[in-house]
C-alpha positions as CSV (number, residue, x, y, z in Angstrom):
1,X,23.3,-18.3,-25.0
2,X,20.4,-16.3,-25.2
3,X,19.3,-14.4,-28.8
4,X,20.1,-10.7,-28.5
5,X,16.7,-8.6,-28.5
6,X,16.1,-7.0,-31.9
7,X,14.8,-3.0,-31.7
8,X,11.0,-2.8,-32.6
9,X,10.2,-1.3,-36.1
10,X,10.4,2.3,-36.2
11,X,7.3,4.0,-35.4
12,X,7.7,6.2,-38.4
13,X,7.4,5.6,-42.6
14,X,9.1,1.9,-42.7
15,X,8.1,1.6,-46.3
16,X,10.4,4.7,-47.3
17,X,13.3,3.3,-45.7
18,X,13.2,0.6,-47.5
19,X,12.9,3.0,-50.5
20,X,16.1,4.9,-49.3
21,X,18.3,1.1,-48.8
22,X,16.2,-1.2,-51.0
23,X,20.3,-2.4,-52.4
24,X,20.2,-4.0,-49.1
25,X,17.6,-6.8,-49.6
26,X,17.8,-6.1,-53.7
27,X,20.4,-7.0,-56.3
28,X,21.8,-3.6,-57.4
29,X,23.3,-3.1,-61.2
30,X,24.7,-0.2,-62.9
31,X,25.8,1.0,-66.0
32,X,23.6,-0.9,-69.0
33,X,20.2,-0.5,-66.3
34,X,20.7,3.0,-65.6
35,X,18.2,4.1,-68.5
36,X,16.2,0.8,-68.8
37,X,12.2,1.7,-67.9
38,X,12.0,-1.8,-65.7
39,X,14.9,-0.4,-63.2
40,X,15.1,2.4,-60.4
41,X,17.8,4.3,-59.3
42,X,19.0,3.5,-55.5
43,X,18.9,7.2,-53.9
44,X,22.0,8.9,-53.2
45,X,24.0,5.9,-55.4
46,X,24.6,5.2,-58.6
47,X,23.1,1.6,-59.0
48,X,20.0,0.8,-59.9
49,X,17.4,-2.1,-58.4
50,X,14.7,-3.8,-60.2
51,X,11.0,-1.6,-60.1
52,X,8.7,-4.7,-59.7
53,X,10.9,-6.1,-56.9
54,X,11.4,-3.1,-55.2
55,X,7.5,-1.8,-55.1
56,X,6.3,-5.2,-54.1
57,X,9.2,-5.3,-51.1
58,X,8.0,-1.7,-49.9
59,X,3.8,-2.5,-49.8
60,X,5.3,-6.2,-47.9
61,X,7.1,-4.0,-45.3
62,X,4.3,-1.6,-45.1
63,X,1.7,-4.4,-44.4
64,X,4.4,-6.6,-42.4
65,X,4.8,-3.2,-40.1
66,X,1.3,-3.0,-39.4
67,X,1.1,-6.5,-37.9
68,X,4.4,-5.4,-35.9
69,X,2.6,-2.8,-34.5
70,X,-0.2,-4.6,-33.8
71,X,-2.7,-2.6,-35.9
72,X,-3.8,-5.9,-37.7
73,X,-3.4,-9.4,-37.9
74,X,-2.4,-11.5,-41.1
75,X,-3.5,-15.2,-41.9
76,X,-4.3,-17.4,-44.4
77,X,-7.5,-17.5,-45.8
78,X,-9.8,-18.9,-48.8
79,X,-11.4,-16.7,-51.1
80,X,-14.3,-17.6,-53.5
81,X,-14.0,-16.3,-56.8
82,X,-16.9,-16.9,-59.7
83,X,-20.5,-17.9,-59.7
84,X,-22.9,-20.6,-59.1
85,X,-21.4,-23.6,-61.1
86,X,-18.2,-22.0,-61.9
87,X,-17.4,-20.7,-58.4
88,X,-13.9,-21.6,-57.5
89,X,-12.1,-21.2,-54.1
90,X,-8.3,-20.8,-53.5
91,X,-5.9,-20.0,-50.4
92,X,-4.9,-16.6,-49.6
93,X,-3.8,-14.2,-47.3
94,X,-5.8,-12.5,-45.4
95,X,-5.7,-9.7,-43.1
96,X,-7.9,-8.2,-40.3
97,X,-8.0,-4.8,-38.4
98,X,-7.4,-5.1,-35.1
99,X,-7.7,-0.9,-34.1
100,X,-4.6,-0.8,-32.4
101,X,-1.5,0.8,-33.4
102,X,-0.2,4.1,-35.2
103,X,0.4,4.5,-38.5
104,X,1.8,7.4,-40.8
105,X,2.2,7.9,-44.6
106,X,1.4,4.1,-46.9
107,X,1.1,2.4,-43.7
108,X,-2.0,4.7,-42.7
109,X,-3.3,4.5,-46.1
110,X,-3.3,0.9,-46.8
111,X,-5.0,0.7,-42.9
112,X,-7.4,3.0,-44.3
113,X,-7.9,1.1,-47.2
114,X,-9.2,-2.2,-45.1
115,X,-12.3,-2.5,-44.7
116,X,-13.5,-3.6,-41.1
117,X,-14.9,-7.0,-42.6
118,X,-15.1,-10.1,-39.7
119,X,-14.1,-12.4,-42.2
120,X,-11.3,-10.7,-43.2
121,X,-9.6,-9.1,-46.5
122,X,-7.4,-10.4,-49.7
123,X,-4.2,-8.8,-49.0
124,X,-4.1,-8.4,-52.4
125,X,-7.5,-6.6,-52.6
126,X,-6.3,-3.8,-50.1
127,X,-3.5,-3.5,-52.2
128,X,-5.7,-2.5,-55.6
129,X,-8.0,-0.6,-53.7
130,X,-5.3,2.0,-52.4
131,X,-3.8,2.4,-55.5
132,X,-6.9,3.4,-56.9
133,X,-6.6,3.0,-60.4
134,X,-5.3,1.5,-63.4
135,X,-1.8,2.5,-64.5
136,X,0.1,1.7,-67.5
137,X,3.3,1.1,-64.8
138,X,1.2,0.3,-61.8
139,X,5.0,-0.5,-60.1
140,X,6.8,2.4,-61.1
141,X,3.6,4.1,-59.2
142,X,3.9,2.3,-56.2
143,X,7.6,3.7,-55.8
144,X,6.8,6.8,-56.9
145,X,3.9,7.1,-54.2
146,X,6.4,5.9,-51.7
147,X,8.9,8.3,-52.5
148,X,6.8,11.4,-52.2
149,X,6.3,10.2,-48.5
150,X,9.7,10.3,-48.0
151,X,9.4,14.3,-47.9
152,X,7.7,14.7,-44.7
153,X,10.2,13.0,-42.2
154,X,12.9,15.3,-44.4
155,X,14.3,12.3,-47.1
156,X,13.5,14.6,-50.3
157,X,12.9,18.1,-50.6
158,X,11.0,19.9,-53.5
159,X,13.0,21.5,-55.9
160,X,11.8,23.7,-58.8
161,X,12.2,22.6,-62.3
162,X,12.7,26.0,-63.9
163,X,10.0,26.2,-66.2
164,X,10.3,29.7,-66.5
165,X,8.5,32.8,-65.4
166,X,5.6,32.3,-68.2
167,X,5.2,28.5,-67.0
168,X,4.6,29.3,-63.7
169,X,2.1,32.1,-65.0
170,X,0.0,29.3,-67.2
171,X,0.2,27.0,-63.8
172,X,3.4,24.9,-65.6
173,X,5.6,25.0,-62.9
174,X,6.9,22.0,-62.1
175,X,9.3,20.6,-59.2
176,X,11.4,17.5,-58.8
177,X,12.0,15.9,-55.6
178,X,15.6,15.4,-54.4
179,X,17.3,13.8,-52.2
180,X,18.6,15.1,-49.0
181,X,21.7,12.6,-48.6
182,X,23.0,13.7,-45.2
183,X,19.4,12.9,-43.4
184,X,18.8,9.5,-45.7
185,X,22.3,8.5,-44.1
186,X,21.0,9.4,-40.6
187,X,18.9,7.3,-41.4
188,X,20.5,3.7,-41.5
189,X,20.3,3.0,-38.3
190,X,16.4,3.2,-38.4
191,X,16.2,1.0,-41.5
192,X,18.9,-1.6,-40.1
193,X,16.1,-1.9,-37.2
194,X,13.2,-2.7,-39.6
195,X,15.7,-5.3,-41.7
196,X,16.8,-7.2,-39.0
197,X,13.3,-7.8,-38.0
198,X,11.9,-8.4,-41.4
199,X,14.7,-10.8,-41.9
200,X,13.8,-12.5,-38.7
201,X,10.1,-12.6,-39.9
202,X,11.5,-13.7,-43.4
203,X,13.2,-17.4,-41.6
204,X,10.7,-17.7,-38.4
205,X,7.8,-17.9,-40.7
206,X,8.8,-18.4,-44.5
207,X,5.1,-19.2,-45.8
208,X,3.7,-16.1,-44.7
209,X,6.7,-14.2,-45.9
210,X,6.4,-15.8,-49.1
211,X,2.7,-15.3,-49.3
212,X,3.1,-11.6,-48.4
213,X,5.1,-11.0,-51.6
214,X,2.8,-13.1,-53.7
215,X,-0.2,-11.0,-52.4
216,X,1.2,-7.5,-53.1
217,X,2.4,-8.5,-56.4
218,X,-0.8,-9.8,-57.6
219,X,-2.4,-6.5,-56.3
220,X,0.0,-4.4,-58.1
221,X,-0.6,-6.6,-61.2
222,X,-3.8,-6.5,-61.1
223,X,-3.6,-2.7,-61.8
224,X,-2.1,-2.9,-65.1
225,X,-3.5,-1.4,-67.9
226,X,-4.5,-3.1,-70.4
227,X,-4.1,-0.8,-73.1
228,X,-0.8,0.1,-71.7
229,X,1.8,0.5,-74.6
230,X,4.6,-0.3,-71.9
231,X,5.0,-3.8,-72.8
232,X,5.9,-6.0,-70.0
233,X,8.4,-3.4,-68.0
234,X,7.0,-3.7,-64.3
């Protein structure tokens, strides 16, 4: 019998639907997690799925959706680290631009932030350059970032905190994104798309799956402050 074909990967943000049905691929918990800082809430639920898990899966799908669409290409690679005597080598995973494909929201910013390099790039190395900078919760950033992208295909909307007429005067105002639950459940059947391929990814080619988690989470890592008085929460 022949495999059914699987739907390609939406054109469109697959890094925030993961962040809308990360319960699918994630453990969720409630209850005693609901207020601990190393958890995230699942939108439009009440469980909760583990930060550090969950911003490492969304950069892996983002990066992983690139090479679906053809905009790069992902392989293993050694990278030289040191000097002179104490110059070291280890395996990694590389990636190289290809200038094909699309891309929208973290996907076009993580393109953007690979540099056109013949010998190609640390995986992990694109990852700390688009972030930018050191955070005391470099993982509770990474959701955060893809969140906010959820509001232009219509996830989250921007409420307005109510800070009162004087804090909008002294440029206080604040807003809160929420979510738009109708449109996120739309949205399933896009997401359902993108898992069934990343799960086919995940047993066609486990060492580069593997080594696609291990590379974002060492770029996220690597953007932990150090005088961070977070303790060890993401």
């Amino acid at each position: 019998m022949a495999t059914p074909e699987i739907a390609a990967v939406p054109s469109t943000h697959p890094s925030v639907l993961l962040a809308l049905f990360p319960d699918a691929l994630l453990p969720p918990h409630t209850g005693k997690f609901a207020a601990a800082r190393g958890w995230r809430p699942v939108t439009c639920s009440d469980t909760q799925v583990e930060v550090k898990k969950l911003a490492t899966l969304e950069l892996a799908w983002a990066v992983w959706a690139l090479r679906e669409r053809g905009s790069i290409v992902l392989a293993p690679m050694q990278k030289s680290q040191g000097v002179l005597f104490f110059k070291r080598s280890y395996p990694t995973l590389g990636v190289h631009r290809t200038g094909g494909g699309a891309a929208e929201g973290v996907e076009s910013q993580l393109l953007e932030a690979m540099p056109t390099n013949p010998d190609g790039s640390d995986v992990a190395d694109i990852v700390y350059r688009w972030l930018g900078q050191d955070f005391a919760g470099p993982f509770h950033e990474v959701a955060d970032r893809v969140e906010r992208h959820g509001r232009a295909p219509g996830y989250f909307e921007a409420v307005d905190t109510h800070e009162g007429t004087v804090g909008r005067l002294l440029g206080r105002a604040k807003t809160r994104l929420e979510p738009c639950c109708d449109v996120i459940a739309a949205a399933r059947s896009g997401f359902d798309q993108c898992l069934a391929r990343w799960l086919q990814f995940a047993s066609s080619e486990p060492d580069m799956h593997r080594d696609l988690l291990a590379a974002c989470e060492r770029g996220i890592s690597n953007r932990k402050r150090d005088d961070s008085d977070y303790g060890s929460i993401d």
